[in-house]
C-alpha positions as CSV (number, residue, x, y, z in Angstrom):
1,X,64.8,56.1,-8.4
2,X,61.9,58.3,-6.5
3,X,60.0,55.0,-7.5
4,X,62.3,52.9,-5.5
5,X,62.3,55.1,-2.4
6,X,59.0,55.0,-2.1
7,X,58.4,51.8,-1.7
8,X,61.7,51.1,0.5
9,X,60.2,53.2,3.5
10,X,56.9,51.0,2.8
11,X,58.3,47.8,2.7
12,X,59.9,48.7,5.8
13,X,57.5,49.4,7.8
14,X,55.6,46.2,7.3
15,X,58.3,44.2,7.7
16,X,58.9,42.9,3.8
17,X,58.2,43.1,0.6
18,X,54.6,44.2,-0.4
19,X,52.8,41.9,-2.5
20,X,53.0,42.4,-6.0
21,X,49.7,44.0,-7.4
22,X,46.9,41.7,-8.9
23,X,48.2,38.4,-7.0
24,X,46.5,37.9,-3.6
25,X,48.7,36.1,-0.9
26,X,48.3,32.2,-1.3
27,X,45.9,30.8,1.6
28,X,47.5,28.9,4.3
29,X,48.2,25.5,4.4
30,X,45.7,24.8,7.4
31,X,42.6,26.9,6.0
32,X,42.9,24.5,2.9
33,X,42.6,21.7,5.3
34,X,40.0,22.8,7.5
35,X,37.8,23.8,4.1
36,X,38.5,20.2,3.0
37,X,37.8,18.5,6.3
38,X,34.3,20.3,6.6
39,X,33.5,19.5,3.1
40,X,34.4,15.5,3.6
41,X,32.3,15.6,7.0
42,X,29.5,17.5,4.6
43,X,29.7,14.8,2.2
44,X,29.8,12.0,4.8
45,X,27.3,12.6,7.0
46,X,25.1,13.3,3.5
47,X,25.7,9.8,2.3
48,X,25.5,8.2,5.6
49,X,21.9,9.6,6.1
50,X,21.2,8.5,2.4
51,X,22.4,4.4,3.3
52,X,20.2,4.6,6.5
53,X,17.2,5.9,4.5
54,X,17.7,3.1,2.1
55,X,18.1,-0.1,4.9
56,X,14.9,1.7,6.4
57,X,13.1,1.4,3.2
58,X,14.5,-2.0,2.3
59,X,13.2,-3.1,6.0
60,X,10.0,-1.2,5.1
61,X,9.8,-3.5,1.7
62,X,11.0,-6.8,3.3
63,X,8.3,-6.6,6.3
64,X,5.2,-5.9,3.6
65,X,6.3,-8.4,1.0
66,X,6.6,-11.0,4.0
67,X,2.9,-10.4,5.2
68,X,1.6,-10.3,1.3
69,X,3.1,-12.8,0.5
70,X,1.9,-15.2,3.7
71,X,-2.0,-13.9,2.7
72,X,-1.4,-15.1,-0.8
73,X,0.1,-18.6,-0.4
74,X,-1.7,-20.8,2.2
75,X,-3.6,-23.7,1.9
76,X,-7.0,-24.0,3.6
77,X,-6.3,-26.9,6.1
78,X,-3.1,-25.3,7.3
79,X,-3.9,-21.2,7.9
80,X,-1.3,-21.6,10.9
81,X,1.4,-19.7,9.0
82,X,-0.4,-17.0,7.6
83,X,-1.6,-16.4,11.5
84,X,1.8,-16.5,12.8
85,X,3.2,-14.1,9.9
86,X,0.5,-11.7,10.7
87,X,0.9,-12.0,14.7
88,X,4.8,-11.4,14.4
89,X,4.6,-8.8,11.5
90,X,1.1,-6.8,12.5
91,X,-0.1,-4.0,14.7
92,X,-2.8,-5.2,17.3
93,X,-5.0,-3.8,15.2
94,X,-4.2,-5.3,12.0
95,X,-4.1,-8.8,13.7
96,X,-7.2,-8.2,14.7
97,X,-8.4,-7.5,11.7
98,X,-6.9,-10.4,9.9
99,X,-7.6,-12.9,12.7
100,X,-11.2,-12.3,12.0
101,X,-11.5,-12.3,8.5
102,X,-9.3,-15.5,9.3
103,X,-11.3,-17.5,11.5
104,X,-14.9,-16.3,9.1
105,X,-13.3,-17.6,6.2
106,X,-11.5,-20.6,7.4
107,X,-14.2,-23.3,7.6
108,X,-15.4,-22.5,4.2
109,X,-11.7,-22.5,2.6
110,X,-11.6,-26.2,4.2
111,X,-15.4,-26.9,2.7
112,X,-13.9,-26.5,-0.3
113,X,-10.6,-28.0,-0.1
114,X,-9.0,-24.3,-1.5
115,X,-5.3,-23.1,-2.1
116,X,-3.7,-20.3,-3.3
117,X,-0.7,-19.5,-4.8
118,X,0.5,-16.0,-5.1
119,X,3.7,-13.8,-6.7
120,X,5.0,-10.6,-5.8
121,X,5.2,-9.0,-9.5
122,X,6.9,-6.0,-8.1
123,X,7.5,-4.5,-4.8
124,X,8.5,-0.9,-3.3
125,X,8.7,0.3,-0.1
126,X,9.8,3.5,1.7
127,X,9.5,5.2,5.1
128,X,8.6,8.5,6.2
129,X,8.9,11.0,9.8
130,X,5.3,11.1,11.0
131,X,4.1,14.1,13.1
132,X,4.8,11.4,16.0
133,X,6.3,8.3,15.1
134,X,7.9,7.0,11.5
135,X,5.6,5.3,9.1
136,X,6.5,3.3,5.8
137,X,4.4,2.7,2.9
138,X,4.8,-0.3,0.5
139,X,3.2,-0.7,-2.8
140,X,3.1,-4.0,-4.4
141,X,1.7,-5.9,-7.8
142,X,0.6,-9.8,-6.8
143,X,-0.3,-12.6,-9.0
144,X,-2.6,-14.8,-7.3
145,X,-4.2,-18.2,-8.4
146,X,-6.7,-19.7,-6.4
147,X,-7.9,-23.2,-6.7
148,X,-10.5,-25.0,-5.0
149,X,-13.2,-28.4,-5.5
150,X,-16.0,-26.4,-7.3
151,X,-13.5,-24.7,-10.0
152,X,-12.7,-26.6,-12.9
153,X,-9.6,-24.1,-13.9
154,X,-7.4,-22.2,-11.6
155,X,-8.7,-18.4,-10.6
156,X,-6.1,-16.6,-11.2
157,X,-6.3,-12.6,-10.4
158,X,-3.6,-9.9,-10.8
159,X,-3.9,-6.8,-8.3
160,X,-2.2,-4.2,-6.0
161,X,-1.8,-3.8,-2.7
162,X,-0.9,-0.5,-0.6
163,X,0.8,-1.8,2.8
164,X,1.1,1.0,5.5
165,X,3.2,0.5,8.5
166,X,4.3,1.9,11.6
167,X,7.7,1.9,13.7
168,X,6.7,0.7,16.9
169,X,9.1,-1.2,19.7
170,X,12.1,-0.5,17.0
171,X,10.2,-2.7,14.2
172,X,8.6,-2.1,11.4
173,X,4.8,-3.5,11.6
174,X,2.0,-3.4,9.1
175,X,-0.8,-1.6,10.3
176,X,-3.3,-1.4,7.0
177,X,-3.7,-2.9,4.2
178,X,-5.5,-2.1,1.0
179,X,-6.0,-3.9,-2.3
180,X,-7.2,-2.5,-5.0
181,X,-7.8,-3.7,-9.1
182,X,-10.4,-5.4,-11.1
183,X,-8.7,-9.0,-11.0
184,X,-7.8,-9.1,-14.1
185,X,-4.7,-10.0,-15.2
186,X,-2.9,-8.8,-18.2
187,X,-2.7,-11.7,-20.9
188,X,1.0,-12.5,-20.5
189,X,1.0,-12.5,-16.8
């Protein structure tokens, strides 16, 4: 009974019943929301970065297979597109570039009456936060055959390609463009 007194006067004074010992109180309703709101936004705003970051690196992707692929299919009398791919898809100074290799090659890919035909084998792209602006770098694995009036057989050369573009005027733009391989193509390409 001296038991039961002493807890009576306790009780009392805090207004109710003390909590049994070893349980804690159960958390309120509205902390368990809040928790589980801030985890959701958490998870949210984690998955919506994630989707942007994969559109920016499909866009990345999309802009250097489109200027590849305009450098690997052309034929000699009709170099128009593979201009206007690279004045729509290139930095000033990579359409400068191209332009000239362009207009030094052009009268002897018409000499010799040449074509080419090329295939994107594979193609990744991603993008990056520069120090200033954004910057995206594709990699890509091309089959190209080449035919002209002096070959008897098509030449056909496997190589890669490093693409590196820039983020300028809210588009992606290829700014350099490096290939790099022997030529040589595996025998089952």
């Amino acid at each position: 009974m001296s038991e039961a007194r002493a807890i009576a006067p306790t009780a009392a004074a805090h207004g109710g019943p003390p909590a049994p010992r070893g349980r804690r109180p159960a958390a309120p309703a509205w902390v368990v929301a809040i928790v589980t709101a801030a985890v959701a936004t958490v998870l949210f705003v984690w998955w919506y970065q994630a989707d942007r970051a994969r559109a920016t690196d499909a866009q990345v992707t999309r802009v250097a297979g489109q200027v590849i692929d305009a450098l690997v299919n052309w034929e000699a009398d009709d170099l128009g597109r593979v201009r206007a791919t690279v004045d729509q898809l290139g930095t000033d100074r990579f359409r400068d570039e191209a332009r000239e290799l362009l207009d030094d090659l052009a009268g002897g890919l018409a000499r010799a009456d040449a074509t080419s035909r090329g295939e994107l084998l594979d193609l990744v792209g991603t993008a990056r936060a520069g120090d200033r602006r954004p910057y995206g770098v594709a990699l890509a694995v091309v089959r190209q055959e080449v035919t002209n009036s002096s070959l008897d057989a098509p030449d056909v050369q496997c190589w890669a390609a490093r693409a590196v573009l820039r983020h300028l005027q809210d588009r992606w733009l290829v700014d350099r463009l490096e290939v790099y391989g022997d030529n040589q193509c595996p025998q089952d390409s």
